[in-house]
LOLOKE-108181 format. One record per residue (C-alpha): residue number from 0; residue in three letters; x, y, z. Coordinates in steps of 0.1 Angstrom, whole numbers, m for minus. Layout:
<site><lumpa>NUM</lumpa><vexmi>ALA</vexmi><xx>X</xx><yy>Y</yy><zz>Z</zz></site>
...
This chain:
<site><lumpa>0</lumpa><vexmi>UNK</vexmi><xx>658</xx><yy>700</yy><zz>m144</zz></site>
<site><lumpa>1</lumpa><vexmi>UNK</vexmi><xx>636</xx><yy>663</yy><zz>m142</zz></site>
<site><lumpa>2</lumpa><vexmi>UNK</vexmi><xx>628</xx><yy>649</yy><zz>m111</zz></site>
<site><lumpa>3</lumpa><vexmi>UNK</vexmi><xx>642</xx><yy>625</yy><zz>m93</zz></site>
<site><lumpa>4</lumpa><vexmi>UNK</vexmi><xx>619</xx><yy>613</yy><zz>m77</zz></site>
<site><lumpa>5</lumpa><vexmi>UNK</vexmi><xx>590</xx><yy>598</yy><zz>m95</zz></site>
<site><lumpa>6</lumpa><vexmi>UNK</vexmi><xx>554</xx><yy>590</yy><zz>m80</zz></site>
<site><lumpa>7</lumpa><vexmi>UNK</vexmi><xx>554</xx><yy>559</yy><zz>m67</zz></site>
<site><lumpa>8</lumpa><vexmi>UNK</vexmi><xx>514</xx><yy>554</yy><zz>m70</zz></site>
<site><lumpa>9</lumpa><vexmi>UNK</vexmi><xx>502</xx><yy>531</yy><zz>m95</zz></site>
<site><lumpa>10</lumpa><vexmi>UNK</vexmi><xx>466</xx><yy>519</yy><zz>m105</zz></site>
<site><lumpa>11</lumpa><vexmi>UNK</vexmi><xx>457</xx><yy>486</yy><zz>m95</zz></site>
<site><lumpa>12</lumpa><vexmi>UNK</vexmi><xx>451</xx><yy>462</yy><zz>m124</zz></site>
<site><lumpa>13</lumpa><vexmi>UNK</vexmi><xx>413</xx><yy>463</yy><zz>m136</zz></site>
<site><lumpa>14</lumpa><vexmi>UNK</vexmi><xx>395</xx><yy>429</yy><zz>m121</zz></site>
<site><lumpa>15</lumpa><vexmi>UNK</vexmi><xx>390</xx><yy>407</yy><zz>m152</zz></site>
<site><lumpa>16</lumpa><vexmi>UNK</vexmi><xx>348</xx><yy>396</yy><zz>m156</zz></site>
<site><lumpa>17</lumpa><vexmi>UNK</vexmi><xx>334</xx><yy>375</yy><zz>m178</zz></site>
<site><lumpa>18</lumpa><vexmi>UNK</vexmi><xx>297</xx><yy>382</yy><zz>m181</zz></site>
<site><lumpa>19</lumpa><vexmi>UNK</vexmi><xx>276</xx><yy>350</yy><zz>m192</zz></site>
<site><lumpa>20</lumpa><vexmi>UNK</vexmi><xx>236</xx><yy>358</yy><zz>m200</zz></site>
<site><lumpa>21</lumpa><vexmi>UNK</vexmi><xx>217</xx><yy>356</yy><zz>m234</zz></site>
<site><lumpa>22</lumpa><vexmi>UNK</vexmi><xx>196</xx><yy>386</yy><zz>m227</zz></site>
<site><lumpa>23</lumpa><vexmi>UNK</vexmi><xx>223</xx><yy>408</yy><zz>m252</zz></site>
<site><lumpa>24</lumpa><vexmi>UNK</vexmi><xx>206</xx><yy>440</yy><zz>m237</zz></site>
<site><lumpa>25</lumpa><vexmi>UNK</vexmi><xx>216</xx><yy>425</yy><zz>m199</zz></site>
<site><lumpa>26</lumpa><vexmi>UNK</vexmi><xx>253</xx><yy>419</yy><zz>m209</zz></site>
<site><lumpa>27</lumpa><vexmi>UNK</vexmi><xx>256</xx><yy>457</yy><zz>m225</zz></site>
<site><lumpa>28</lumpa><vexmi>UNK</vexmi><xx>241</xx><yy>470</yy><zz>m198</zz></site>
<site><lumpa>29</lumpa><vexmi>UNK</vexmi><xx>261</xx><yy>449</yy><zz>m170</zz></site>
<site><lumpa>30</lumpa><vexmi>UNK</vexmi><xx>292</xx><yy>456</yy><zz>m194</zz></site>
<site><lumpa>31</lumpa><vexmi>UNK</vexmi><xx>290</xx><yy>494</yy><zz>m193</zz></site>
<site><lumpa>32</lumpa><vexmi>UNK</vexmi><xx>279</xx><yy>496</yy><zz>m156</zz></site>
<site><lumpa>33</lumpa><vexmi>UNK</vexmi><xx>308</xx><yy>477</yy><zz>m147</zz></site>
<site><lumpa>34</lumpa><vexmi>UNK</vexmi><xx>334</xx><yy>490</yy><zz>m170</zz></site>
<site><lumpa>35</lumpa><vexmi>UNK</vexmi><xx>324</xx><yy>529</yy><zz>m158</zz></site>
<site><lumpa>36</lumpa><vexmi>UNK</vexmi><xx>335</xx><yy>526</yy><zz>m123</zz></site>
<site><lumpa>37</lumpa><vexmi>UNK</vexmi><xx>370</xx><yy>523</yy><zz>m140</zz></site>
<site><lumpa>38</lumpa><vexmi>UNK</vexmi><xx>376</xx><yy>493</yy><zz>m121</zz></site>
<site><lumpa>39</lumpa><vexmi>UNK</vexmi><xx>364</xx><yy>464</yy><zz>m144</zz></site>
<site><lumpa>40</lumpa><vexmi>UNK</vexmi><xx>380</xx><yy>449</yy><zz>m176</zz></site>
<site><lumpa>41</lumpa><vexmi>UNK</vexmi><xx>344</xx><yy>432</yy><zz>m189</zz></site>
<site><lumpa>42</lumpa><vexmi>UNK</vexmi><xx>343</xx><yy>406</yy><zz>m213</zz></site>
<site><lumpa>43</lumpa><vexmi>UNK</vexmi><xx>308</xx><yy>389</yy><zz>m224</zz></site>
<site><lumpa>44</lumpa><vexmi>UNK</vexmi><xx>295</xx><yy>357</yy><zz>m239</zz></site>
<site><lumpa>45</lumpa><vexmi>UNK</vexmi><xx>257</xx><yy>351</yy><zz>m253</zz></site>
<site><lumpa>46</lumpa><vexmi>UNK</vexmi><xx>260</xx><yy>312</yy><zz>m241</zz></site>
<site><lumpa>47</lumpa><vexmi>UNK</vexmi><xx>271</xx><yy>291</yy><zz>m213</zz></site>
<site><lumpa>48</lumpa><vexmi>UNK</vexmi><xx>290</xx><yy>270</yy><zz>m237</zz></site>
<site><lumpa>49</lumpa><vexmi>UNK</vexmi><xx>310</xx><yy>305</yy><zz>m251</zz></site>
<site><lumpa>50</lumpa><vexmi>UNK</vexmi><xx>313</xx><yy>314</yy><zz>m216</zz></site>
<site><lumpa>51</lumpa><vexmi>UNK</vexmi><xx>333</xx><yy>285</yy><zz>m204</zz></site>
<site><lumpa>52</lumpa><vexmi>UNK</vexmi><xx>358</xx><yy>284</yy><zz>m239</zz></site>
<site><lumpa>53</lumpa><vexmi>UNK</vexmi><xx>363</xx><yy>320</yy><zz>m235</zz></site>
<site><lumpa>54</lumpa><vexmi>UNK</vexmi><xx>367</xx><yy>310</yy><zz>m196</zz></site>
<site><lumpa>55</lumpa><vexmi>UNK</vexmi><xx>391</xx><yy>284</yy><zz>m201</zz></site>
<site><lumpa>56</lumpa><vexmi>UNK</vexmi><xx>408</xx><yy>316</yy><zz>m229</zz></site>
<site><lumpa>57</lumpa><vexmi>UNK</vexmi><xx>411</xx><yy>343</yy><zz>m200</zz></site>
<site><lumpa>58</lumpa><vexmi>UNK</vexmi><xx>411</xx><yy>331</yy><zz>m167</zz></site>
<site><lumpa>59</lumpa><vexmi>UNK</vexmi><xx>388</xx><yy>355</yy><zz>m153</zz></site>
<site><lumpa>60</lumpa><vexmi>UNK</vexmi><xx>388</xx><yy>368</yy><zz>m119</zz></site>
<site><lumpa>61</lumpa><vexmi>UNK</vexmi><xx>349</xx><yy>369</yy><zz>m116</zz></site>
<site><lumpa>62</lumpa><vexmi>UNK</vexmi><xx>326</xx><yy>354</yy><zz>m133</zz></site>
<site><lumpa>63</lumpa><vexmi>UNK</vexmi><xx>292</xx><yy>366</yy><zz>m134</zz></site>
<site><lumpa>64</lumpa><vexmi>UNK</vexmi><xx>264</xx><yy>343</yy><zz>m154</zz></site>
<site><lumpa>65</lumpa><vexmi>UNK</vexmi><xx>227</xx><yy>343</yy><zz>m158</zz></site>
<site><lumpa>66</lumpa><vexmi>UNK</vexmi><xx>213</xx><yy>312</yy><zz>m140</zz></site>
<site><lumpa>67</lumpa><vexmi>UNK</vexmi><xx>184</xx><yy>305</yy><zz>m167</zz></site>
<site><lumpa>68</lumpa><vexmi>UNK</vexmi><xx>196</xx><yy>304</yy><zz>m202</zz></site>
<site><lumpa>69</lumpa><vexmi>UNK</vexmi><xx>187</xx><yy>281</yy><zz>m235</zz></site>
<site><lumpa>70</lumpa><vexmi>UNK</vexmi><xx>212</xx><yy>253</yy><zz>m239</zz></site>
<site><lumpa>71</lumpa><vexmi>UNK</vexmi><xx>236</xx><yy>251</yy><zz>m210</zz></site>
<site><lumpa>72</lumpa><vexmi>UNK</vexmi><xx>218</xx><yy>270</yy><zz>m183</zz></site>
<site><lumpa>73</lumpa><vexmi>UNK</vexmi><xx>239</xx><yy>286</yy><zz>m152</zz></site>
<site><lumpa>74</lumpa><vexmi>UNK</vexmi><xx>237</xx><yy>254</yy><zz>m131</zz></site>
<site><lumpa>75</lumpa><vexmi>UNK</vexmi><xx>261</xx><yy>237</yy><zz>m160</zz></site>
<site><lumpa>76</lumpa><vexmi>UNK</vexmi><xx>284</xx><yy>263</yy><zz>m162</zz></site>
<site><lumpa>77</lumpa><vexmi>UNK</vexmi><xx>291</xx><yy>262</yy><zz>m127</zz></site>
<site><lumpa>78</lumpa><vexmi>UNK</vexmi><xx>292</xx><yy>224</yy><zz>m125</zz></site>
<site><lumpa>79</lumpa><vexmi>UNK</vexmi><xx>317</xx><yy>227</yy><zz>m158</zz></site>
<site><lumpa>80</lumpa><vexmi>UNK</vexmi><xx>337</xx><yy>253</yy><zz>m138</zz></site>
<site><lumpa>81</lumpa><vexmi>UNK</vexmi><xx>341</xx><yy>232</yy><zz>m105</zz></site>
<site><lumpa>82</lumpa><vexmi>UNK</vexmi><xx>356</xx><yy>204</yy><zz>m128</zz></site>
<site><lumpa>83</lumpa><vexmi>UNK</vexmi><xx>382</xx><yy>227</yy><zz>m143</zz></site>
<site><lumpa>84</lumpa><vexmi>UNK</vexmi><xx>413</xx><yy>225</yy><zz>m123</zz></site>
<site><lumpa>85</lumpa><vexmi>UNK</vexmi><xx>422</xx><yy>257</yy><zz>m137</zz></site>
<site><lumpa>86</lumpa><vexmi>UNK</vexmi><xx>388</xx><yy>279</yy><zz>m129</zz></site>
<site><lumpa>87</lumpa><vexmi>UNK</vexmi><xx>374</xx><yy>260</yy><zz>m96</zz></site>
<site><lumpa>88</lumpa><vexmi>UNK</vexmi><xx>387</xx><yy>287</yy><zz>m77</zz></site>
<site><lumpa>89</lumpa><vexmi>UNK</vexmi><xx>372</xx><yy>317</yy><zz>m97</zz></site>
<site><lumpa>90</lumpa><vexmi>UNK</vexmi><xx>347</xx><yy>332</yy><zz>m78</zz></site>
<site><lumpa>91</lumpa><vexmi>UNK</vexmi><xx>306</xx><yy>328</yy><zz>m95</zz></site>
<site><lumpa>92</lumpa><vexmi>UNK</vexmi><xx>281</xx><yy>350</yy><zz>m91</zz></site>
<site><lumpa>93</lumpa><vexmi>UNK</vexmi><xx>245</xx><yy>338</yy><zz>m103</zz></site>
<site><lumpa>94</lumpa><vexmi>UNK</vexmi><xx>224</xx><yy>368</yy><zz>m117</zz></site>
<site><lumpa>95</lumpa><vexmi>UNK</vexmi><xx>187</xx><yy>363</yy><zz>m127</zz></site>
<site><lumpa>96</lumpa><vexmi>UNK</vexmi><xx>159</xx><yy>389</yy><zz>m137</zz></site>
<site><lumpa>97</lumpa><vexmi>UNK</vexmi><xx>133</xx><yy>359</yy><zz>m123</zz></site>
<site><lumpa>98</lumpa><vexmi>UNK</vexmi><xx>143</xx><yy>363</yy><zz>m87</zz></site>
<site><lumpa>99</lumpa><vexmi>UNK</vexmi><xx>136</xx><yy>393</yy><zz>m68</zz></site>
<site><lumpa>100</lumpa><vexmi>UNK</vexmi><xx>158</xx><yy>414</yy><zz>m48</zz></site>
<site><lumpa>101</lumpa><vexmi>UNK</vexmi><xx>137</xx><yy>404</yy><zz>m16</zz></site>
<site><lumpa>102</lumpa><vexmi>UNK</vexmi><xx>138</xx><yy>364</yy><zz>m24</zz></site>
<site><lumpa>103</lumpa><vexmi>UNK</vexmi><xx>178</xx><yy>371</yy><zz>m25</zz></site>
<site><lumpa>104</lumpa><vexmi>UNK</vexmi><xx>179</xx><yy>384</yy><zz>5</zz></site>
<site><lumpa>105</lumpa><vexmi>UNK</vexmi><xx>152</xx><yy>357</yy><zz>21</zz></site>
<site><lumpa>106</lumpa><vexmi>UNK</vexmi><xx>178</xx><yy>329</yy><zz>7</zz></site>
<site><lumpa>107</lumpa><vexmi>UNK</vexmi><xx>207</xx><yy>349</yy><zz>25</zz></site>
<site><lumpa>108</lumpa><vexmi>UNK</vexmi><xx>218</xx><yy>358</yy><zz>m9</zz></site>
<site><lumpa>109</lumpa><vexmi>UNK</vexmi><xx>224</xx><yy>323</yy><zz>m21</zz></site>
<site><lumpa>110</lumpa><vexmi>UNK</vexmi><xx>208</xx><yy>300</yy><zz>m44</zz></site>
<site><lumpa>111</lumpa><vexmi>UNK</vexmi><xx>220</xx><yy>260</yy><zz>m47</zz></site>
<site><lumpa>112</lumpa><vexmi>UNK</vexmi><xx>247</xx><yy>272</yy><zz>m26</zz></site>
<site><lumpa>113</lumpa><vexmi>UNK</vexmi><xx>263</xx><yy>300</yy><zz>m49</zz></site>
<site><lumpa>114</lumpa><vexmi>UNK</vexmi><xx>262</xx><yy>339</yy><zz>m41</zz></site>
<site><lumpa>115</lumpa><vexmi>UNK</vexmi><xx>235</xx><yy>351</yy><zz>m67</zz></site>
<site><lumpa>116</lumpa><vexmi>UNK</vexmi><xx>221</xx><yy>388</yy><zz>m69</zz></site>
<site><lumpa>117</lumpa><vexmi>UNK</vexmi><xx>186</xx><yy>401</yy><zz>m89</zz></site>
<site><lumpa>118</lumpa><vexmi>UNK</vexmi><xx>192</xx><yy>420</yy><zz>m121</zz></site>
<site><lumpa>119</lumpa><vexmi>UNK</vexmi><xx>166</xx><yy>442</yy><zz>m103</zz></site>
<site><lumpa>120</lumpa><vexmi>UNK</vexmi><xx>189</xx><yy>450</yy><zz>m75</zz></site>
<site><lumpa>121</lumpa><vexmi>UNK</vexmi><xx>207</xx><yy>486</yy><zz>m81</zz></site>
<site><lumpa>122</lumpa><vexmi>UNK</vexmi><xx>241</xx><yy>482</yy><zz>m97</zz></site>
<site><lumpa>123</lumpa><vexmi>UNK</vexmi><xx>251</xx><yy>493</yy><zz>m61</zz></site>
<site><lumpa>124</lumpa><vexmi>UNK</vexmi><xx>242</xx><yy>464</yy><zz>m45</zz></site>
<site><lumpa>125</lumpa><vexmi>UNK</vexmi><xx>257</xx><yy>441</yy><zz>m74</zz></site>
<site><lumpa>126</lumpa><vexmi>UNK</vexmi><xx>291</xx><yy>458</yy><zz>m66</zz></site>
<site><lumpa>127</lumpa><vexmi>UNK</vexmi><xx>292</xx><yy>454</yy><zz>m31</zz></site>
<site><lumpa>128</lumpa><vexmi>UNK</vexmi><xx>285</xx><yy>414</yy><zz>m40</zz></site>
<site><lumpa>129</lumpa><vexmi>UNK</vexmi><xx>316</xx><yy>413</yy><zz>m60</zz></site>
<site><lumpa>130</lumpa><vexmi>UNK</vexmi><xx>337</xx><yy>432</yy><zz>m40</zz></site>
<site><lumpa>131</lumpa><vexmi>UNK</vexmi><xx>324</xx><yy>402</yy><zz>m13</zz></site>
<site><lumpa>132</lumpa><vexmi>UNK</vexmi><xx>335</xx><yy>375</yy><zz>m35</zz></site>
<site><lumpa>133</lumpa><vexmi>UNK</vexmi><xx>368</xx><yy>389</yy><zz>m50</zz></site>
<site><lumpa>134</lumpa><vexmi>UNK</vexmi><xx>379</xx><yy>398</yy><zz>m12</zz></site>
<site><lumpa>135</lumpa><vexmi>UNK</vexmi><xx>375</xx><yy>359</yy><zz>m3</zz></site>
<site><lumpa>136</lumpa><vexmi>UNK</vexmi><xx>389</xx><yy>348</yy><zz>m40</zz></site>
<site><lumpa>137</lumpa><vexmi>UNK</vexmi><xx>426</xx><yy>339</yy><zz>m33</zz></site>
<site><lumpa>138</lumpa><vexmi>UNK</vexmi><xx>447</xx><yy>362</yy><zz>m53</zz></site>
<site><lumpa>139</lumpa><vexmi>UNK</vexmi><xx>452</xx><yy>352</yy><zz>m89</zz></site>
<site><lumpa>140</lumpa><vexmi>UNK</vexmi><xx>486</xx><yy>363</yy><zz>m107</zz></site>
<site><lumpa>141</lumpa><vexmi>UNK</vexmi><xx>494</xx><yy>354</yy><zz>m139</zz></site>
């Protein structure tokens, strides 16, 4: 005879991130770090100019971009973002191999005024960074 009663416990829906670096080793490894916790949906882009389209594409919860790249660097991307009316509010997170984990943490994690993280950091720390932003995002339901 079926149940009744059925469980009442769903999954949450996976965080959408858009990763942004040109470093194609960076982004797999970012992608697969983040998509094996099981709580990440990742999607990347090689450029700050494919970034923001596929941006403006997905809405992404988090975006997490490499600061120095050829073209439009991180700095761009983030000015382009803050005059989208549609992605100002999505959380950035600046990620660069030429900072060190100890400069972050001498800048109080911060650089021009965005929260930015070390690729050297472990992917540990990098987590508990987003997990910082995405509590203080406002919710975004679509």
């Amino acid at each position: 005879m079926p149940s009744l009663h059925q469980p009442t416990h769903m999954e949450p829906e996976p965080v959408h991130v858009l990763v942004i670096d040109d470093d194609q080793d960076a982004l797999t490894l970012l992608k697969a770090r983040l998509e094996h916790t099981g709580r990440f949906n990742v999607v990347t882009a090689s450029s700050g100019e494919e970034g923001l389209e596929l941006a403006r594409e997905m809405e992404p919860d988090l975006i997490v971009c490499d600061i120095y790249m050829p073209g439009m660097g991180g700095a761009d991307v983030a000015a382009a973002l803050e005059r989208d009316d549609s992605l100002c509010d999505v959380p950035l997170l600046f990620l660069s191999a030429l900072v060190k984990p100890d400069e972050v943490r001498s800048h109080d994690g911060r650089i021009g005024g965005w929260p930015m993280a070390s690729k050297e950091e472990p992917i540990a720390s990098i987590l508990r960074r987003i997990d910082g932003l995405l509590h203080r995002a406002r919710p975004r339901r679509f």
